[in-house]
Structure formats: C-alpha cells, structure tokens
N, C-alpha and C positions, 0 to 999 in steps of 0.2 A: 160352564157351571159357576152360581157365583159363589162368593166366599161365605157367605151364609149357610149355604148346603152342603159347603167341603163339614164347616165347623159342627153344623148339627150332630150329629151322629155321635161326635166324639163327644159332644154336650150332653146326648143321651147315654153316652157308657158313664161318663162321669156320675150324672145324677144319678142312673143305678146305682153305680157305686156305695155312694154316700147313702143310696136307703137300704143297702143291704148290708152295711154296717152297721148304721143307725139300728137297723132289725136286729143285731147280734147284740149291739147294746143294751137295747132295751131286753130281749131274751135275758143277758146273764142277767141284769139287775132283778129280774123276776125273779131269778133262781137265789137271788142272797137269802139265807136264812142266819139265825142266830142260833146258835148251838149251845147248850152248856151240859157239862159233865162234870161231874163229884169226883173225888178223889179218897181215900182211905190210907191212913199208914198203919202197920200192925201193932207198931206201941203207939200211935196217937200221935195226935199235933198240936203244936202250941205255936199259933201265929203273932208274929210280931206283925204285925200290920193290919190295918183295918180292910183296906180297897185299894188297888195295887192295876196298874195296867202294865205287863213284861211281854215284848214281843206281840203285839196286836188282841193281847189274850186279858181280858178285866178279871184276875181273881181276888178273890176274897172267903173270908174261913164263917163257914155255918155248924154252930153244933159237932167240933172235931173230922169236918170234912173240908177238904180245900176245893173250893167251888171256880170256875172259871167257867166265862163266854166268849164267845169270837164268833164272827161270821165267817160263812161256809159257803162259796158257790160252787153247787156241782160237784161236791165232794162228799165224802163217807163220814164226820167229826167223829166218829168211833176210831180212825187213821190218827189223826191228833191226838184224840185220848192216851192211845194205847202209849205212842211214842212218846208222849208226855210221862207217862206215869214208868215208862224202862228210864227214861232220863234219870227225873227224880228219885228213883232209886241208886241208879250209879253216884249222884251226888250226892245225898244225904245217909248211904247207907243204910235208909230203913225201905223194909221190899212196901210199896204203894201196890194199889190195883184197882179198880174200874169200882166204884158202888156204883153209877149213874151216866148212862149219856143218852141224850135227849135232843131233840131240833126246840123243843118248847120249853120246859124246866124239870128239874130234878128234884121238886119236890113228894116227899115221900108221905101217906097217909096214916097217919098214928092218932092216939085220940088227947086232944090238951092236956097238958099238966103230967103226962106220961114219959119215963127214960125210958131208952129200951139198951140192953146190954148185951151185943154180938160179936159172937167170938171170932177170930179172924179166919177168914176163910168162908164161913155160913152168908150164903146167898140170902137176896131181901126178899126172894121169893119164898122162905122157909119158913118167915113168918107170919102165925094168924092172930093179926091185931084190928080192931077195927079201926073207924076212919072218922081223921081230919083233916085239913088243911093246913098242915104245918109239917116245918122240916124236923126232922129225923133226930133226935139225939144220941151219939154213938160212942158209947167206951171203950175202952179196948185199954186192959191192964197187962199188953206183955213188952217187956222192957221199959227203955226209958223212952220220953216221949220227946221229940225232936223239935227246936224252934227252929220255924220255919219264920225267914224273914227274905226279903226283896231279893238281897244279892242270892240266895241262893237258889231262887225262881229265875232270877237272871243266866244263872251258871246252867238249870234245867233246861232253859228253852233256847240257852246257843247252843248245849249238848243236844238239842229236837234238831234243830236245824240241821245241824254236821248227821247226823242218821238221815234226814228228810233226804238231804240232797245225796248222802252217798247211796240210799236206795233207788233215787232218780237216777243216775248214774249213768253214762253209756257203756260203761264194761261191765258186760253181763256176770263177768268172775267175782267182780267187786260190790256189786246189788246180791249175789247168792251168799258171797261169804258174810255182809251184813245184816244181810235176814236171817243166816245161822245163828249168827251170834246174838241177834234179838230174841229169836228163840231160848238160846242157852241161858238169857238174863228171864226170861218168862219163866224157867224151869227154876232157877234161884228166888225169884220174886215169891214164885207157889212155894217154893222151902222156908222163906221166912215167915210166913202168913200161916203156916199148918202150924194150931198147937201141939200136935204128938210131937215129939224129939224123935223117935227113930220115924215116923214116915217126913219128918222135916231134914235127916240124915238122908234119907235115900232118895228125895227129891232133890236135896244138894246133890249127891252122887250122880246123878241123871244128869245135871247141869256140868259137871267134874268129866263125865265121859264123853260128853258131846263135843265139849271145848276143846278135850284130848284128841279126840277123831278131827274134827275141823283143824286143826292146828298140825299137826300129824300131816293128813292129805296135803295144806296147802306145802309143809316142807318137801315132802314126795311129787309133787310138780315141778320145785323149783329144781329139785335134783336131777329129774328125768326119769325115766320108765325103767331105766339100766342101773340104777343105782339101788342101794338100800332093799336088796330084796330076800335078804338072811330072814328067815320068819323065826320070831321072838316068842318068849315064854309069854305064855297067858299075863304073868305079873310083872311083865318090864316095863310093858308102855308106860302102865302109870307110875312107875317108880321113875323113868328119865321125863316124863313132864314133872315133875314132883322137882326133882331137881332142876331141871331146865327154867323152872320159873321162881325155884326159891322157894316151894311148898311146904308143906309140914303135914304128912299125910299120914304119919303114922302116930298110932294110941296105943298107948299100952302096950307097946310090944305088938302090936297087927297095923298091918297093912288098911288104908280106907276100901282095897278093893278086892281084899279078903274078906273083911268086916262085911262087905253087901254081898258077897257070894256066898258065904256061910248062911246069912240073914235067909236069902232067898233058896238057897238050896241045900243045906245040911241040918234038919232035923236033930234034936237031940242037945246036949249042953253044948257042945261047940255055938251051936245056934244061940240059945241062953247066952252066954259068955261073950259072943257079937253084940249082939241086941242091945245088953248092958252098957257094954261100951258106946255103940254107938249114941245110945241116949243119953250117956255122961259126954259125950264131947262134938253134938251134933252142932251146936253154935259157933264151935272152934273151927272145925271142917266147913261150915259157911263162910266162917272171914276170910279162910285160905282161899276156896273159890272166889269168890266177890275180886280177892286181890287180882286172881289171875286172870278174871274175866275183865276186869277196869284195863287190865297191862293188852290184854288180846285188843280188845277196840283201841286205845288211845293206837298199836302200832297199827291198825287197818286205818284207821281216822286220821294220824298224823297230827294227833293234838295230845298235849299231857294233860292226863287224870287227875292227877295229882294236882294240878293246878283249876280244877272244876268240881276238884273232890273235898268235903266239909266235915265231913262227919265217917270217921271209921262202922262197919256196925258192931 
C-alpha cells in the first residue's frame, strides 16, 4: 500500500472536519441578532451620558428610558434584560423593570407632539393611543429621580455577570439559592414600582418573608437535620432575622409581621390601625429589606454591595 492511500483517509476525516465546523460557523453567525430592551425606573432617570458601550451592551437614554443593544446568538435577550434590570436596582436603589424587549426595536407608537404620563406599574398595553413612529415619552413623578451615569452601568453589568455566571454554576445548591434570591429582589423591585403604600408594604413583606425562609433553610442545612428542631412562635422568626441582620421591623409599637397579618386577616379597627401604619412607613420597611437583601447576595456572591452600591433608596 503506498503512502498516498495510508494518508488519504485521514485527509478525508480532516476535510470533514473543517466543513463541519466551518458549518457550525456559519449556522451561529446566522443566528446573531440584535436585541434591544428599554428599561424604566419608578422615579425616573436623568442620564449623564449621551451613547455609552458597558460590557458589550451600547446604551443610551430616549425620553426617560435607558435603552440598550447587544447581540444575542441563540439566546432568550428577555435573560439579559431581566438580570440587567435586578442589577440596576441593587445598585442604584431605585426598583427598574422591563418597558421593552425586542430582537428589532422598542420603539413605541404614539402620535407626534404627544407626552404620555404612566404610572409605575401600568403595562403599555393599557393604553389606547393612536399611532406613530416615534419613542415614547415617559414621566413618572415618584421620588427623586436618579443620575445615571457610566460607572454606575459599569457597577450594573459586573453585578450581571457575578448572577450570570453564579446561575451557570455547577452546584445545583448555589444556581437554586441565586434564583431565590432573584426572585426575592423581583418581589422588592414590584414594591417599589406600586403607587399604593400598603400593597407596596405587603409586596416588600413578600420579599422580607421569602429572604427569611431562604436564609433560615440554608442555616438548617448547615446545622444538620438534628439540630434546631424546637418549633418557634408564629412571631420569632422574623423578630431573630430582624435582629440577625440589624433590621428595624418594628412601627409604632407593632411588629411588620403582625402589621401584614392583621392586614390580611383581622377585620375591624385592628385591621384600620395596621393598614395606617403600614402606609405611613411602607418606604422605610423597603430600605430595611433592600438592605438585607444587598447583605444576602453579596455573602452568596462573595463580592461587597457596598462597594457596587451608589445610591441608598
């Protein structure tokens, strides 16, 4: 046999080779697209910057929305979005959330020379305006409104990263307890974005008991199945996270998690007398969570908050 016909064969797996690469190259580049998604903060943005590239991601502010592009192969940019906008709220302290995500633009159909004024929370599908071709003008008069500038896009999209990859993650413990806690900041983000004070009270609360539970479980793992099995009053949990984290959970003489059980289940002026409370200090019981939810990720993360953190809300 000569050496020509030893070599052929191998010179054919090779060229296969290279076209069945070459094939997968060409496939992903088909599949790039450009993505962009709109952003909202509940008291509004005030951009220092015109056009900005942070992390692969080109944004720039339209009409009090922070707009950003990036290409997407074979991905969800709804996944981006979302994780962008828990960032930017852990950083800046004001809750963001989704107006917009699209493979083509987010521009929104209104008619010229029109402002439109949406309270935070109301979907853009609620309203009936007719159409143009132009972006959106969007108000929003609750608190103060937040400059946003470079470093702090910067500080958003390494806190993306640190969530991206702890959900990529090979420990399945450590992708569950980081998607809790995403959640728990989802349920915060919705309490800052509701104008009512008591249902922006008892969506923080939601956020306050979930963090309690997750945080809780994960200590009773570390302790073991034999340990800590004295069953506790209805009202201790939250009173030893309260302290445990340096909280401030109580108003007026009550408890936050009397205040939401009364709310929800006692009829009559007890209930009155919650309610009240809770809407005089539904902003305050947000800070305290916010705090304790920054302190829960930075120890799952291994990064300080505090040093990513800009803005108190």
């Amino acid at each position: 046999m000569t050496s020509s016909a030893v070599e052929q064969p191998f010179t054919n797996l090779i060229h296969s080779r290279f076209l069945m690469l070459l094939s997968e190259a060409l496939t992903l580049m088909g599949n790039v697209e450009t993505a962009e998604f709109a952003l909202r903060c509940v008291s509004g943005i005030d951009c220092l910057f015109n056009d900005v590239e942070v992390g692969g991601i080109r944004f720039s502010c339209v009409n009090g929305l922070l707009v950003g592009r990036f290409e997407v192969v074979n991905e969800d940019p709804e996944v981006t979005a979302k994780l962008l906008l828990s960032a930017l709220s852990l950083v800046s302290g004001c809750g963001f959330e989704t107006y917009c995500v699209s493979v083509n633009s987010c521009m929104v159909n209104i008619p010229i020379g029109t402002s439109v004024t949406i309270s935070p929370g109301q979907a853009p599908e609620q309203m009936n305006i007719p159409t143009t071709h132009i972006p959106i003008t969007i108000r929003v008069s609750v608190g103060k409104t937040i400059d946003l500038d470079k470093g702090m896009l910067n500080k958003a999209v390494e806190l993306m990263g640190g969530l991206r990859n702890a959900l990529r993650s090979p420990n399945p413990n450590k992708r569950r307890v980081v998607d809790s806690l995403l959640r728990v900041v989802k349920w915060w983000v919705s309490g800052s974005l509701d104008e009512d004070p008591l249902d922006r009270f008892l969506k923080f609360f939601i956020a306050f008991e979930m963090l309690a539970s997750l945080i809780k479980h994960k200590e009773k793992s570390k302790k073991g199945k034999n340990e800590d099995h004295k069953e506790k009053s209805s009202d201790s949990w939250a009173e030893e996270f309260c302290n445990d984290y340096g909280l401030i959970c109580e108003f007026e003489g009550m408890r936050v998690n009397r205040i939401r059980n009364l709310i929800m289940h006692e009829p009559g002026k007890e209930r009155d007398q919650a309610e009240e409370i809770a809407r005089k200090h539904a902003d305050e019981f947000g800070q305290e969570v916010f705090k304790a939810i920054r302190r829960a990720l930075s120890e799952e993360l291994g990064i300080s908050m505090d040093q990513i953190n800009n803005r108190q809300p």
